[in-house]
C-alpha positions as CSV (number, residue, x, y, z in Angstrom):
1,X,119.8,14.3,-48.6
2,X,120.9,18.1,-47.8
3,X,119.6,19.1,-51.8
4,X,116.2,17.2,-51.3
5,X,115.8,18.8,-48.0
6,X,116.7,22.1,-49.7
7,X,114.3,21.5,-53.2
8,X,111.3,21.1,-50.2
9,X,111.8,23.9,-47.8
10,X,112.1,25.9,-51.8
11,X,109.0,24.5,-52.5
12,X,107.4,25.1,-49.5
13,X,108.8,29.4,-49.3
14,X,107.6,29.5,-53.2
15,X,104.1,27.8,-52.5
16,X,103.8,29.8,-49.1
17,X,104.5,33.1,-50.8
18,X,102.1,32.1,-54.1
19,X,98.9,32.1,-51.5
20,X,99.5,34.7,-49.2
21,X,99.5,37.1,-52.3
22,X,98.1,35.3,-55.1
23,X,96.3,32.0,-54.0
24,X,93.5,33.1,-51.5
25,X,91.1,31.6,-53.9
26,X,92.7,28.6,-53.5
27,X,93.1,28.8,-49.7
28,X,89.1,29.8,-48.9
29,X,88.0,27.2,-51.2
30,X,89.7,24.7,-49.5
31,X,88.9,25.7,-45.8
32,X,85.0,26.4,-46.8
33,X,84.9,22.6,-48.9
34,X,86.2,20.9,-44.9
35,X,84.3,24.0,-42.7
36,X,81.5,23.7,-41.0
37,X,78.4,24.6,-43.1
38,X,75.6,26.9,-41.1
39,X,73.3,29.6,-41.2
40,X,72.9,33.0,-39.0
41,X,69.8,35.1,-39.0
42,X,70.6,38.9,-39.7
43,X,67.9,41.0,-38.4
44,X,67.7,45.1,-40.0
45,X,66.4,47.8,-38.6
46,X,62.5,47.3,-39.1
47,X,61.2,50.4,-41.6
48,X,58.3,52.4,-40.9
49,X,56.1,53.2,-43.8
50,X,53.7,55.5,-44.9
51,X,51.3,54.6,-48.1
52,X,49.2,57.6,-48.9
53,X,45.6,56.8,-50.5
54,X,45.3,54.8,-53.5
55,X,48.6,54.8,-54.2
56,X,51.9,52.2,-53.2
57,X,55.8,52.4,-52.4
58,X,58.0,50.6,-52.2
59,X,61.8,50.1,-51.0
60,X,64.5,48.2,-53.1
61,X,67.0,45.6,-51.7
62,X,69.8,43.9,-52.6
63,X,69.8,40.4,-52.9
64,X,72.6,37.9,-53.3
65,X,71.9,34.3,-54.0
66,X,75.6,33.3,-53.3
67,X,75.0,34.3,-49.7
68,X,71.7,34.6,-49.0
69,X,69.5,31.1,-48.0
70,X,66.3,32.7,-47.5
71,X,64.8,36.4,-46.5
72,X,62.1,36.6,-43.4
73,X,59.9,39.4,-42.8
74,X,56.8,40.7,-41.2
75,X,54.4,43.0,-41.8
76,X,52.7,45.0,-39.8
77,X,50.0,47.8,-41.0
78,X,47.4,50.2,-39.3
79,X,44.5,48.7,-42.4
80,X,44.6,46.1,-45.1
81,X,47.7,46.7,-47.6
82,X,49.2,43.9,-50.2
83,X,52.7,43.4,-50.4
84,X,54.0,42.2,-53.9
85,X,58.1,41.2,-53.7
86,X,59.3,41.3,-57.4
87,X,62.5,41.0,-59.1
88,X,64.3,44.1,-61.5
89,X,62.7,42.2,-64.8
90,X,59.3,41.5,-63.2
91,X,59.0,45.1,-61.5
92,X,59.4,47.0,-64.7
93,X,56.9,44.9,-66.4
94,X,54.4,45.9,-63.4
95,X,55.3,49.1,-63.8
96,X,54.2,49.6,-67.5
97,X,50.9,48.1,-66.8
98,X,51.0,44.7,-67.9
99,X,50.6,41.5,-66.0
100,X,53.6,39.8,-64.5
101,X,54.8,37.5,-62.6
102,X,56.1,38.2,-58.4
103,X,58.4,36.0,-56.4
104,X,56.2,37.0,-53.6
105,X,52.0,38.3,-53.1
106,X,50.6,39.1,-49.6
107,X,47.2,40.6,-50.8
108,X,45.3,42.6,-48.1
109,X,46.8,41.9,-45.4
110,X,47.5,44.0,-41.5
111,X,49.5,41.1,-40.0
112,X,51.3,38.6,-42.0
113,X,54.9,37.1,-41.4
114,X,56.9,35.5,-44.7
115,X,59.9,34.1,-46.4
116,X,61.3,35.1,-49.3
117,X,63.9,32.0,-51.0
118,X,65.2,34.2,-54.3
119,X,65.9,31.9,-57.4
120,X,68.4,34.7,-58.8
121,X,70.4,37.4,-57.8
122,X,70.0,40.9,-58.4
123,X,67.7,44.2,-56.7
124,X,64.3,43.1,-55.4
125,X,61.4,45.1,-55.0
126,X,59.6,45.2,-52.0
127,X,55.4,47.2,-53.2
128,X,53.2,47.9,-50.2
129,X,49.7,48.4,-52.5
130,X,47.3,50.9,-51.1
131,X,45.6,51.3,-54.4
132,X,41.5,51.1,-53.7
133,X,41.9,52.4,-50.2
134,X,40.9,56.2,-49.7
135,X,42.8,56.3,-46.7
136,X,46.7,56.6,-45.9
137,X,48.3,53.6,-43.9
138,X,51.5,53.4,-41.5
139,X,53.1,49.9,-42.5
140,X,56.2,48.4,-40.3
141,X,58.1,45.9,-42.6
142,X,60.6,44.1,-40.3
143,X,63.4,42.2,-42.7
144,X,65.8,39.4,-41.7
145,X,68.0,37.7,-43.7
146,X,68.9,34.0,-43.4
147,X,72.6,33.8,-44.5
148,X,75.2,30.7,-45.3
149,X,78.0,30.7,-43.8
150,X,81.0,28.2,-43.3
151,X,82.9,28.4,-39.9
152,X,86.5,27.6,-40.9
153,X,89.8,26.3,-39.3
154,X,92.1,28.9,-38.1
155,X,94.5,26.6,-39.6
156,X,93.7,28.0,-43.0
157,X,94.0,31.7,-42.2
158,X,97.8,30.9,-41.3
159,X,98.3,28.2,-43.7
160,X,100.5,30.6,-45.9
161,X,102.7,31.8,-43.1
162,X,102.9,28.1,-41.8
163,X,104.6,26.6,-45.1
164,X,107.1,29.8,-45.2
165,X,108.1,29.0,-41.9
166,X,108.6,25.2,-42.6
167,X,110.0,25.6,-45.7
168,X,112.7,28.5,-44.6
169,X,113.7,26.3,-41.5
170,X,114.3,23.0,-44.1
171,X,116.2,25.6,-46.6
172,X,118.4,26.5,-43.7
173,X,118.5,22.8,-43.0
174,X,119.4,21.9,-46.4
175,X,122.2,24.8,-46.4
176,X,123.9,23.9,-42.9
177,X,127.0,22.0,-43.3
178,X,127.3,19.0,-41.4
179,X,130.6,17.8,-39.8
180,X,131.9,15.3,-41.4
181,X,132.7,12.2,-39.0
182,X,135.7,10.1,-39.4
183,X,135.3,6.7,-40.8
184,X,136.6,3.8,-38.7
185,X,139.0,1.6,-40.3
């Protein structure tokens, strides 16, 4: 019994030790595959914008698919502008001239709210179009991002610590000698 008690708490200090330092992988994937699935909105600063005659900008982004459910936005201009959201590939095909695709149009607008799901990860483009206007116009893009997230047991975050402990008190367990009784005749 002592040798089986001390094989487990063994175990236990081994397995303990293996995730603190090498099995985190291990440990998230199990707490997010039981957590609590949900989604927080992330507001940013909102940008202000100037777009000078017959011509656009534009501001880039970061977008990660892993994380990211959906991105919200509004846009707010002093005259009609279009927005066009576009991916790396489809932006450098607009860019030469050609037609292309966009995972997002919003032509001539002032006021106009949207949502943005992206397919892929990767840098996004985010073209305010003045081009036909002969005047300048002050655009306020207002981004929010709609984010998973898993709420997870404490449990897990100490799960590592928790088997040391159990497995160093059954090693000292296993390694306690035990009076031995007398048998009765």
């Amino acid at each position: 019994m002592r040798s089986r008690t001390l094989v487990i708490g063994l175990v236990l200090v081994v397995l303990g030790i293996y995730l603190n330092y090498l099995g985190t992988s291990i440990v998230t994937t199990l707490a997010v595959s039981v957590g609590n699935p949900s989604t927080r909105l992330e507001p940013h600063k909102p940008l202000l914008l100037t777009v000078e005659p017959n011509n656009y900008t534009y501001i880039t982004r970061p977008v990660s698919t892993d994380t990211l459910h959906a991105l919200h936005g509004s846009l707010a201009a002093t005259g009609e502008v279009s927005l066009y959201i576009m991916n790396q590939t489809e932006y450098d095909v607009w860019r030469s001239g050609k037609t292309t695709s966009v995972e997002l149009s919003v032509t001539s607008a002032t006021n106009r709210n949207f949502t943005l799901t992206p397919d892929r990860s990767g840098i996004y483009y985010f073209i305010l179009d003045n081009r036909g206007f002969d005047k300048s116009k002050s655009v306020t893009l207002d981004l929010s991002e709609e984010v998973n997230t898993v709420e997870t047991s404490l449990l897990f975050d100490y799960l590592p610590a928790s088997l040391v402990l159990i497995g160093a008190i059954l090693v000292g367990l296993g390694l306690t000698k035990r009076k031995k009784t007398p048998k009765s005749e």
